[in-house]
N, C-alpha and C positions, 0 to 999 in steps of 0.2 A: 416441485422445488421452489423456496424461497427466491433463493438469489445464484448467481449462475459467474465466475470470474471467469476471465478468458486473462494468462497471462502464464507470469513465469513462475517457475524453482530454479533455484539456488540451493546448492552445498553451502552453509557459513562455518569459514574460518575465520575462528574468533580468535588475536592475541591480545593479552592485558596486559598492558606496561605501562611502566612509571611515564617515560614520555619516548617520542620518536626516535628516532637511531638519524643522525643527520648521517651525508652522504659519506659514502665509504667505510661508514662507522658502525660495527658489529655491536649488538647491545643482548643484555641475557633479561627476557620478560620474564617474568612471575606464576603465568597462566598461562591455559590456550583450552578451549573450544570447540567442538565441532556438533553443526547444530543445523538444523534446515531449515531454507530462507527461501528468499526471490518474494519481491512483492505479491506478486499475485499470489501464492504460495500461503505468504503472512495475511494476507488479508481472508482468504479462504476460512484462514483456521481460525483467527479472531471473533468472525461471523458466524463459524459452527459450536465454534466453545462457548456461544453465548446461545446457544439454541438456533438458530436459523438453520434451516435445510439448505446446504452449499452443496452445487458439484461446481466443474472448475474443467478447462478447456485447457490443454497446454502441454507441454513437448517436457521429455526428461531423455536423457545420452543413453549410449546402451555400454554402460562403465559402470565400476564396483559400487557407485553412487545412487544409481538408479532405481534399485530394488528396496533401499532404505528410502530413500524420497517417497515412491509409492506406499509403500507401508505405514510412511506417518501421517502424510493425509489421510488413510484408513482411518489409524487410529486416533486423529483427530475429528472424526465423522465426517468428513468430505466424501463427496463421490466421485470415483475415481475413473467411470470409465471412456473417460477422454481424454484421460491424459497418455500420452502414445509414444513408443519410443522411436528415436531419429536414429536410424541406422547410421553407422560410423561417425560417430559424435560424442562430444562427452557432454557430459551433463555443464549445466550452467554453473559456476561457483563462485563465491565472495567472497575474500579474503577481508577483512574488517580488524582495524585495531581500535584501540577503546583503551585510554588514557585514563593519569591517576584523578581529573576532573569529571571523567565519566563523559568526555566527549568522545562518538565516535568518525572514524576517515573510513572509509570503505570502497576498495575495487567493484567491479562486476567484468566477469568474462561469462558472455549470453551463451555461449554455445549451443546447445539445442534449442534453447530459446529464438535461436534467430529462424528456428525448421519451423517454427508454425504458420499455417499458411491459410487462406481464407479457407484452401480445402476441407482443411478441421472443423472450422466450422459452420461448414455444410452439412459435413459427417455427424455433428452433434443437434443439426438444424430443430430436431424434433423435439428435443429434449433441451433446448434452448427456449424455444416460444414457451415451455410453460414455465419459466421464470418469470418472477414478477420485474426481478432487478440485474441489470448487467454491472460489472465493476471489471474495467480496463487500466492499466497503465499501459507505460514505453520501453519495458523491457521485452518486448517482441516487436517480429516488423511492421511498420507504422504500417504497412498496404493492409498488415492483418486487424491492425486496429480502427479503421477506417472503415474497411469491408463491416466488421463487427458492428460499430455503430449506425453503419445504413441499415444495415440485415434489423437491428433493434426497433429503430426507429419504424419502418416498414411493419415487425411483429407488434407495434404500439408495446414497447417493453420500456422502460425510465433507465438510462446508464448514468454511471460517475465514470467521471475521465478521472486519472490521476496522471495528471504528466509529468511522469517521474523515472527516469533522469530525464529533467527536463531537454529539450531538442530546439534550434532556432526556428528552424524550418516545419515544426509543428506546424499544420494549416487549419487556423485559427475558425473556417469556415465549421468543418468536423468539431471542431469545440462548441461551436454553438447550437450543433445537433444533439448535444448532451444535455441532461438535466442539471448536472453539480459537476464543476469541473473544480476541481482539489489539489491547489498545488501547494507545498509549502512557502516559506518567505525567501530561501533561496532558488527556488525555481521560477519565483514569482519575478524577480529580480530579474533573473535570465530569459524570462519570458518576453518581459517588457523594456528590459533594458536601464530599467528606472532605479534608483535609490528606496533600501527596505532600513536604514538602521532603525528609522522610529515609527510608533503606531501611523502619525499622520503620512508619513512616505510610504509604508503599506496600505493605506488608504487610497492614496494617490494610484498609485500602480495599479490598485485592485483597478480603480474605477476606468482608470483607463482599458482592461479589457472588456472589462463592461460595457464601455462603449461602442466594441466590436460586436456586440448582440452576445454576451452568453445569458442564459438564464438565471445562474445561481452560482455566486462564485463563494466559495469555501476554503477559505487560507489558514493552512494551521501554524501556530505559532511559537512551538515549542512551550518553554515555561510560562511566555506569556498567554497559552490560551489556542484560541482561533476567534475567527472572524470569517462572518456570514453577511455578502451585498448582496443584495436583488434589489436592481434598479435602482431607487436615489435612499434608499430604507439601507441600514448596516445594524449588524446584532454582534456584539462581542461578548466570549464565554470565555471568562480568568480560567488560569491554569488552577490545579492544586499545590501546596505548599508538603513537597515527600523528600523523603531520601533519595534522590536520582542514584543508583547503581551502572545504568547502560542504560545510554538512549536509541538504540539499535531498536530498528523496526518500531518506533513509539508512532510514528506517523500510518502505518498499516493499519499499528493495534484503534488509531481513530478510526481510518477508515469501515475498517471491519465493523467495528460496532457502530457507527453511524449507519453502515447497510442494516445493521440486525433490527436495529432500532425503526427508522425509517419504514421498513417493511410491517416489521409488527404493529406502528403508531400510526405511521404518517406525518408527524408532530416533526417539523424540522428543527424546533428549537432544542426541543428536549432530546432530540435525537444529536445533537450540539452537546448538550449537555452532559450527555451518559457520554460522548466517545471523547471529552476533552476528561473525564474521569477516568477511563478506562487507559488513556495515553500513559495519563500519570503513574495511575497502577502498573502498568506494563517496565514503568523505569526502575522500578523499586528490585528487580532483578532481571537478571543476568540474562544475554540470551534477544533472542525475537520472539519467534515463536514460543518458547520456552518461557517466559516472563510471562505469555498471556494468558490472566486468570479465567475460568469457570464462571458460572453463572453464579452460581453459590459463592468462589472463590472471590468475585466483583461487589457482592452485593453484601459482605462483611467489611471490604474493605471502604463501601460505602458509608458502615453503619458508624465508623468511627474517623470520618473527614467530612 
């Protein structure tokens, strides 16, 4: 195996509406959705649909949701046999609405997600070491994500942390046990507590964790791009200029392909480059997982941006 996630599925409940329903206020949307998410999830299949060999560590409810959850990692080429079901649970779901500017607000109710336990992976231990790349978020419990990264660290394997939804109490020492730690501009914000409205105030903030020892920090920036510090060096990669449709899971669709890339190159910049490409593509439709294109389906869209 290429690369190895340990993380979550999500059910996504997609609404499209013109705008919010203030309180008390019943509103009739236009659309609705129903599509499978959970970061970990989204990043898995980003990574596969670009060629990298993914399997993926992680809990799914033993509810009407569960057997479709498994089946589309299937059928997105993931390998599926870790992921396990938590007796008396339902699955993890997101309820997401997504606006006539194509912003989206998004729930998470973790449910099964919160059963995964370092026991998982022990159980996967074998089939873990021969990954080249681990890829974690915070949609499981933090003891599992921790355990995760000693257990890597020890197999000499490279992780990306995403700390997403970001947490206060994240301990920042585990972060520096990672290779690429990836948060967005508002996680970054809540990370450190700091002002993100402009480049130089996401600058600021990045550096400040910097300064707590991480190796690689990775800030994606929506339309404007991302941004790559190591040490006192910073690399900035512009967004592209597309149709935004839904920006739902755009920040996965980076991740994913920065693993695919990474793996296959090693080139951290261009590995920057292809997944601040592939974000953009990813918004151009509908959907998370569902938005992200093929290898083929990426490398057209290339040929004309």
């Amino acid at each position: 195996m290429d690369i190895a996630v340990i993380g979550s599925n999500m059910v996504d409940l997609i609404t499209y509406t013109n705008r919010l329903p203030e309180a008390g206020e019943t509103l009739e949307a236009p659309d609705f959705a129903l599509g499978c998410g959970g970061k970990g999830a989204n990043q898995a299949v980003a990574a596969a649909k670009l060629g990298a060999s993914v399997m993926m560590v992680g809990k799914v409810g033993d509810d009407l949701f569960a057997p479709g959850t498994l089946a589309n990692l299937q059928q997105q080429g993931v390998d599926t046999r870790y992921v396990t079901s938590a007796p008396g649970t339902s699955s993890g779901v997101a309820p997401i609405f997504v606006d006539d500017q194509s912003q989206n607000r998004i729930l998470i109710i973790k449910g099964a997600n919160q059963r995964l336990k370092p026991a998982d992976i022990d159980a996967a231990a074998d089939a873990l070491r021969a990954c080249q790349l681990i890829i974690l978020q915070l949609e499981v419990p933090l003891e599992t994500v921790y355990y995760a990264i000693d257990f890597a660290r020890e197999a000499g394997i490279k992780v990306i942390l995403n700390p997403a939804p970001a947490v206060n109490d994240l301990d920042m020492a585990y972060a520096c046990k990672c290779d690429f730690f990836m948060p967005n501009e508002t996680e970054l914000a809540i990370l450190t507590g700091m002002p993100v409205a402009s480049d130089e105030q996401v600058r600021l903030a990045g550096q400040s964790l910097l300064q707590q020892g991480l190796k690689n920090l990775v800030i994606t920036l929506g339309q404007r791009g991302a941004l790559w510090l190591q040490g006192d060096e910073s690399h900035h990669v512009p967004s592209l200029t597309v149709n935004a449709v839904d920006t739902s899971g755009a920040g996965d669709a980076f991740i994913g392909c920065f693993a695919q890339r990474l793996v296959a190159t090693g080139d951290v910049a261009a590995a920057m480059q292809s997944a601040v490409a592939y974000a953009a593509c990813s918004v151009t439709g509908r959907g998370t997982q569902s938005s992200y294109p093929d290898a083929d389906t990426f490398q057209r869209f290339l040929n004309v941006h």
